[in-house]
N, C-alpha and C positions, 0 to 999 in steps of 0.2 A: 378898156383893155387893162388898165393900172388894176382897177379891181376884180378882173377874173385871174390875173398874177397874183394878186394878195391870196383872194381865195386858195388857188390853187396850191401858195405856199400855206397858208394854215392846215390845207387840207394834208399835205405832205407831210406836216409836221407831227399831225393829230397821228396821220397812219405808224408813223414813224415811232412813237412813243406807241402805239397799241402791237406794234411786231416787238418791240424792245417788254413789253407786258407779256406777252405771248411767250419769248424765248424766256425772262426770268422764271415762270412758269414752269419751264420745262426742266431747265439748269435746279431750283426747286423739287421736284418729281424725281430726276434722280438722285441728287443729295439724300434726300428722302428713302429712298427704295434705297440703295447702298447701306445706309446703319440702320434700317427701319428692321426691328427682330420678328420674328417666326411669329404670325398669330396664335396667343394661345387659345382664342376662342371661335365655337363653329357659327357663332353669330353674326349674320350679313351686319356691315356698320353702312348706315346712310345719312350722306350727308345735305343741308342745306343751308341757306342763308339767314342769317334772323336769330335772335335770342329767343326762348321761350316764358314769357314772364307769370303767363296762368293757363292750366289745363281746362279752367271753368268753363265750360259751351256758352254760360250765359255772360261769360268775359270774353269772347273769341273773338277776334279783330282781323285777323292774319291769314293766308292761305299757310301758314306754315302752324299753326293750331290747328288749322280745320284739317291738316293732313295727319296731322299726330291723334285727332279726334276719331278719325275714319278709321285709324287702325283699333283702340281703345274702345269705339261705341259704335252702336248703329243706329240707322233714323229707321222711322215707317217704311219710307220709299226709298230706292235709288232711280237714277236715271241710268238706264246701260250705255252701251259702250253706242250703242245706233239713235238714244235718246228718248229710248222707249221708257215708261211706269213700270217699275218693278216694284211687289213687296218684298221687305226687307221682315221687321218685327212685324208688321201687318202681313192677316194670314192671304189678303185679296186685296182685290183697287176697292177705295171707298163708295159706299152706297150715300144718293143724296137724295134726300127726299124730292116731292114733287116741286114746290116751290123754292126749293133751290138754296133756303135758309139752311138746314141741317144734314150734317154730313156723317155716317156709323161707320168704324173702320173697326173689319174682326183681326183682335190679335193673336197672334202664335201662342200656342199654349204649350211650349216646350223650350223657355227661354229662363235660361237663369240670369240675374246682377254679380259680376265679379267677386260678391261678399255672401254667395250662395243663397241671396235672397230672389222671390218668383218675382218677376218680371209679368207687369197685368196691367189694367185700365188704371186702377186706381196708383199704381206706377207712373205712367206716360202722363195723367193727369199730373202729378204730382212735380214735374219735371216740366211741363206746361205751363201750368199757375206759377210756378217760382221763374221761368223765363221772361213771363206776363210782370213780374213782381218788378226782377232787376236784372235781366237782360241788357246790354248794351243796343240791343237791335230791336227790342223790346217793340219798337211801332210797328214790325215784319205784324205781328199777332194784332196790337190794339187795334189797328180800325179795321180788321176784318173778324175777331172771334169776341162773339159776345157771352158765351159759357162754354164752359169744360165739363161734360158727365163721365160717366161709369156706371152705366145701367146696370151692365153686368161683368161680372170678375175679368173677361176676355172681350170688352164689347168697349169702345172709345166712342163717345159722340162728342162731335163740335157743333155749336149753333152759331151761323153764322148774324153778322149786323146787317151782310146784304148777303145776293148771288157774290158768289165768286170762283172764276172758272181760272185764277192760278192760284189758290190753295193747295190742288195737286201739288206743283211744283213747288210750292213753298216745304210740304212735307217729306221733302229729300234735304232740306235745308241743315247741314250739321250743326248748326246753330240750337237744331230744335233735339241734338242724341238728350238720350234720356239718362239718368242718374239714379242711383240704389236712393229711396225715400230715408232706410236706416242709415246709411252713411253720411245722406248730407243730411240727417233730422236736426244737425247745428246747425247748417247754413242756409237754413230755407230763403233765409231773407238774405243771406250775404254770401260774398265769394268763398270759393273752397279752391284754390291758388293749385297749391304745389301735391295734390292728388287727385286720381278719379275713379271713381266705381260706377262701371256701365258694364252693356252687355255683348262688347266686341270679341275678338278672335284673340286679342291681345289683354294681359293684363299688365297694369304699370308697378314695375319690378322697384325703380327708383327714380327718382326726379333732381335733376340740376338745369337752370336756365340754359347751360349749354350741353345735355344731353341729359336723355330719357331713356331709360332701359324697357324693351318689349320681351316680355316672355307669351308663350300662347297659352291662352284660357283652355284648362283639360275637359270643362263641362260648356265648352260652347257649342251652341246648335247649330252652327254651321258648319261649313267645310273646316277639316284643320287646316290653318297655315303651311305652306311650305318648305319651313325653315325653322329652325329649332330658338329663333327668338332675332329682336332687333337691337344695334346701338345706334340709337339716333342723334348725330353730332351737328350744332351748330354752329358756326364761323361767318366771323363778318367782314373775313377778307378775302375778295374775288379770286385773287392769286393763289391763297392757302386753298380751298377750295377744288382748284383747276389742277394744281399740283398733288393733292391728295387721291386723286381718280386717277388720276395717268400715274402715278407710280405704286397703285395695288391697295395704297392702305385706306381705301375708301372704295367699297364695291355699289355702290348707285349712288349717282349725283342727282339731286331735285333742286334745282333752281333755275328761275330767270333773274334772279339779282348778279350772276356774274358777267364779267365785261364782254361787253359785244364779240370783240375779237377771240375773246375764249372759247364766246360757245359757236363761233365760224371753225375754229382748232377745234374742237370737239365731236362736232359735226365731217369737219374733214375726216379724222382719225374713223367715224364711224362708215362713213362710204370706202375708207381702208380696208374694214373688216376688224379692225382694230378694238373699236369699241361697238356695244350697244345705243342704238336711238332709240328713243319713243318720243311718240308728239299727241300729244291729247286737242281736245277740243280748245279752239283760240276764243276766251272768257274772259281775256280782261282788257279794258281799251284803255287809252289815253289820248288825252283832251287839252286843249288849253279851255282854260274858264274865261268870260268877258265880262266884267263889271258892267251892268246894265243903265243903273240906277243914277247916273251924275255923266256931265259932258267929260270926253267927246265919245265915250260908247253908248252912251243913253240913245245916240242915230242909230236904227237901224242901219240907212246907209253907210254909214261907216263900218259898223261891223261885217254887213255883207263885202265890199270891199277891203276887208281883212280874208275875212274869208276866200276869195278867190283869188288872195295874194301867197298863199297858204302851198308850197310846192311839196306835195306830200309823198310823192315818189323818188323826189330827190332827196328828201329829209330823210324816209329810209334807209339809201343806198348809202346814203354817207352815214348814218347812224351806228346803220343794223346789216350793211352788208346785204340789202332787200329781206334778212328774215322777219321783218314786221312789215304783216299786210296794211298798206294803208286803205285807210277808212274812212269813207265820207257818210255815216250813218252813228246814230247812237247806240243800235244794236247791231251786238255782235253778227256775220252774217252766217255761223251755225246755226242761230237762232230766229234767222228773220224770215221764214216761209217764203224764201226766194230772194234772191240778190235787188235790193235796192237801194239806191246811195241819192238821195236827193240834196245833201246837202250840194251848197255850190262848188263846181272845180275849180283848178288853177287856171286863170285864163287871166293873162297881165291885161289885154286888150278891156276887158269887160271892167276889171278892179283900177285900172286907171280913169275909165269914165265916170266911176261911182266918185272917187276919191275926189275927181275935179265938179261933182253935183255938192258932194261934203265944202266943197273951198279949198282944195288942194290942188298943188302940184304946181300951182300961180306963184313962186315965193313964199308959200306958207306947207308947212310938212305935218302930219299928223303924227303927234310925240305917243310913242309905246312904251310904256316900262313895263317891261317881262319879266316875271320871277318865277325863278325856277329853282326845284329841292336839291340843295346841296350834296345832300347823301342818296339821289339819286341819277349813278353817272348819264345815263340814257337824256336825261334831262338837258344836264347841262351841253350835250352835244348836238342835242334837238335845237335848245337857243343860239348856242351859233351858229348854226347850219341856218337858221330861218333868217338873223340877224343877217349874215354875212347874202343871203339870197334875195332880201328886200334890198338893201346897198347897191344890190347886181342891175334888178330888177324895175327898182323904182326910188329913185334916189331924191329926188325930188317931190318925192308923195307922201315919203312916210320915213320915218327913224324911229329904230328901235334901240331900247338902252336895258342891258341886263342887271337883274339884281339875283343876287342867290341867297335861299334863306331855308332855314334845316325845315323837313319836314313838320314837325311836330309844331312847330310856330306857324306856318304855314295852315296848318288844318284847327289848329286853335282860334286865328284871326281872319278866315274865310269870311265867315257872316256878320263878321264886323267891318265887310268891303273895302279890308286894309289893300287888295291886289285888281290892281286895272286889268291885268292879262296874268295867268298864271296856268304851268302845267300839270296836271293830274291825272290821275288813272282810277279806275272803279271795274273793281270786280263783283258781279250781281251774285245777292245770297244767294241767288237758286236759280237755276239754269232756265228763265223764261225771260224773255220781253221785258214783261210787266217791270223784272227786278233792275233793269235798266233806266227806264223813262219815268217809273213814279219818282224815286231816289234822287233823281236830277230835276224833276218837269213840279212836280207836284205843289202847288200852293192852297192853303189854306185862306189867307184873306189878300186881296191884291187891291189896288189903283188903277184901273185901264192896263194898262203893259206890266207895272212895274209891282212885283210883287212884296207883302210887306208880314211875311209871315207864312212861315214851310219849309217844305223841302230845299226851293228852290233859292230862300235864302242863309242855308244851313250850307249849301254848295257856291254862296257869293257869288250866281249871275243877277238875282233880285230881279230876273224873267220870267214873264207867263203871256200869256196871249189869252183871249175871252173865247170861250167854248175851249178850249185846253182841257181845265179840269176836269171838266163834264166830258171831254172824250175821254179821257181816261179813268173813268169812273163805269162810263158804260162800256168799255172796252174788257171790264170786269166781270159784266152779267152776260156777254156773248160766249160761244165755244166755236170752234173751228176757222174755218176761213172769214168767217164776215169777223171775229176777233180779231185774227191777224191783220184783217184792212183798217179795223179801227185803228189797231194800235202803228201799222206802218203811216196811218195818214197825223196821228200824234207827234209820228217821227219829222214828218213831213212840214207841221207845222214848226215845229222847233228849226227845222234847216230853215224856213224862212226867215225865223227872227233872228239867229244866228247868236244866241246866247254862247253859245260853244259854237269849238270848230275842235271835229272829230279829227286825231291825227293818226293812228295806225291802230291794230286790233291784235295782240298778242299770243301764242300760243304755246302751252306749259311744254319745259320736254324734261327728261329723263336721261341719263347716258348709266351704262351699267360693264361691269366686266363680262364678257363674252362666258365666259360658265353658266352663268347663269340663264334664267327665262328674262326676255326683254322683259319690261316694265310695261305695265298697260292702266290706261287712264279710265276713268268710268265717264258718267254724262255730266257729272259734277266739276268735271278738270282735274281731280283728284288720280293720285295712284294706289293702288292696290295693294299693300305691302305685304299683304297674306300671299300674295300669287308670287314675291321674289322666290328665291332657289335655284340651285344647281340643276341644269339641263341633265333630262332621262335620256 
């Protein structure tokens, strides 16, 4: 009982500081809106979370690049709003030959580069090879393209190293927008930072880390924009932020980096009528990672008893207010050809017997040091929630001790297996599976369980299991349904070994002033910034 009082005062305490967030917020918005002067410009300003430190495609890290991308350039493909292959600069879906090596994509022949240069194969090639060159994601292409042509002026072939049936899906990847060959003829081989010449709706007017100016391209082939240009404002204070949209001087918010409680207040405001919602495709999960590699997670047993000690629906509620779905899968379930969660649930009956197969629960407790990213709040509220729920749950089996460490140490010291238990999140370049479980699962050279070289130890669980690779390699040359078993039975094998334990699956929203047209997401989780405007 002493510990469901403690809980339930931390819990009070927590709420009590996020209503106290909430109201400065507000108090905030109108200070604000009371001396804030008369816009003098008819450009929508949108804001988000994050500084912007390069425009480069082949530098892009962030959903908050690849959104600034989207408006600036365009890929081959999109995914629509139902998750269907559209061509974008591709004038049709790609043709692959019979054996499945080579793949011709006809381009649109009515596409200019921002610097009034044609837009053609020897173009996209050109934006390809230098991706291939020093790309940050640069392995998306290595092990699956093994040349780039341009047979002809509007004609793209790729030759593949093997079949591969997500390459579609790769080529919606913003990752892969294309670049004017004249503008970057300096930086083929190196970054080009703080500008961009591509073939979007938008051209980039001016550049500062914390805002970018959109004006719309007059010779673009598509739709115009419907809006006479953008200011794109970044802040990296959740309250600045919250308080900016609610008192007018910010007309669309794009973020999920603000605090939970804000976007429960923003959400309310919008089933008010008050504001604008939109909620795109849920694409980014988060995870705790489990050191594989050294006692006491090297047991399986023991991590599966991690795993069903793991209350994921409670971690929500007290996190996120239930708006993050939890998730017992590594892929998203937009993506997964039907709902299936194999990894293990919370069940204390099942994770108390594992623990006491481990040696526990006798007088001996299984020690957790859980680290979690400082500068991401969601985090640290996830660890005491879990912390404070094993104490409740199993106090005698297990003890968890936090540590908090900024991100960017954090993803530096991963595969140097500095973190026993750590929490993380992964958003897949391109809206398929595949961009899920290769990222996490993939090993190139292993030991029985323990991998020693890949993906897997670039993500610090140093987990694989024998046939793993080889299912997800041949899960590569299949198409349809018998793909999608391969790859859920991949997923499948991962919930056994229990390298991770999926904790909730996220989904992007949008909040806008009611003048306007709601916001609407594509297949990528992206928004559309050509479609803001003032309602007809």
């Amino acid at each position: 009982m002493a510990v469901d009082l403690k809980n339930r005062c931390v819990t009070d305490r927590r709420r009590s500081r996020l209503q106290a967030s909430v109201l400065i917020g507000f108090v905030l918005a109108f200070s604000q809106s009371a001396c804030q002067p008369k816009r003098q410009s008819e450009r929508l300003t949108v804001a988000s979370a994050g500084r912007i430190s390069s425009l480069d495609p082949a530098l892009a890290s962030t959903t908050g690049v690849l959104q600034v991308l989207s408006a600036l350039g365009d890929t081959l493909y999109i995914r629509g709003t139902k998750g269907k292959l559209q061509p974008q600069l591709a004038a049709s879906k790609p043709q692959f030959s019979d054996d499945g090596l080579s793949l011709t994509i006809p381009l649109r022949r009515d596409v200019l580069f921002h610097d009034g240069t044609r837009f053609d194969a020897k173009a996209m090639a050109f934006s390809l090879k230098r991706f291939l060159r020093i790309g940050s994601q640069r392995y998306l292409l290595n092990d699956r393209i093994a040349a780039i042509d341009a047979p002809s002026p509007f004609e793209l072939r790729l030759r593949l190293k093997q079949p591969s049936s997500s390459i579609e899906s790769l080529l919606t990847s913003p990752y892969l927008t294309p670049v004017s060959p004249k503008a970057y003829a300096d930086h083929a081989d190196r970054f080009l930072n703080d500008r961009f010449v591509g073939t979007g709706p938008y051209v980039l007017n001016s550049f500062r880390n914390t805002q970018q100016r959109l004006l719309p391209f007059r010779n673009y082939w598509g739709a115009t924009p419907k809006n006479v240009g953008l200011d794109l404002i970044n802040l990296s204070n959740s309250t600045a932020l919250f308080g900016a949209l609610i008192s007018g001087e910010v007309d669309v918010l794009l973020s999920n980096s603000i605090d939970e409680d804000q976007k429960r207040a923003l959400s309310e405001r919008a089933d008010k009528a008050l504001l604008l919602e939109s909620k795109g495709p849920a694409m980014n999960i988060t995870f705790v990672t489990l050191r594989t590699n050294s006692p006491p997670l090297q047991r399986q047993t023991v991590r599966r008893a991690l795993a069903h000690s793991l209350d994921r629906r409670l971690i929500s509620a007290r996190v996120s207010y239930t708006q993050r779905e939890p998730l017992r899968s590594l892929i998203p379930p937009s993506l997964r050809g039907g709902k299936t969660e194999p990894w293990p649930a919370y069940n204390l009956a099942t994770a108390r017997q594992l623990y006491q197969e481990a040696g526990y629960c006798t007088g001996r407790r299984l020690q957790v040091p859980f680290t979690f990213r400082t500068n991401v709040p969601s985090d640290r509220l996830m660890a005491l929630t879990w912390q404070a729920q094993l104490k409740r749950d199993l106090p005698d089996c297990v003890q968890m001790t936090l540590n908090g460490v900024e991100s960017t140490t954090v993803y530096k010291q991963l595969s140097e297996g500095s973190f026993e238990a750590v929490i993380l999140d992964w958003g897949g370049s391109y809206p398929d599976p595949e961009a899920y479980l290769s990222p996490l699962l993939s090993c190139k050279r292993s030991e029985g369980t323990i991998c020693k070289e890949g993906e897997a130890v670039d993500g610090g669980t140093f987990w694989t299991e024998p046939g793993l690779q080889a299912a997800l390699s041949r899960s590569d040359s299949l198409q349809g349904k018998a793909r999608l078993q391969e790859l859920r039975a991949v997923d499948a094998m991962a919930a056994e070994g229990a390298p991770y334990l999926p904790v909730w699956v996220v989904a992007p929203k949008a909040w806008g002033q009611l003048r306007l047209n709601p916001p609407i997401f594509n297949g990528n989780g992206l928004v559309d910034l050509a479609q803001l405007g003032e309602r007809r």
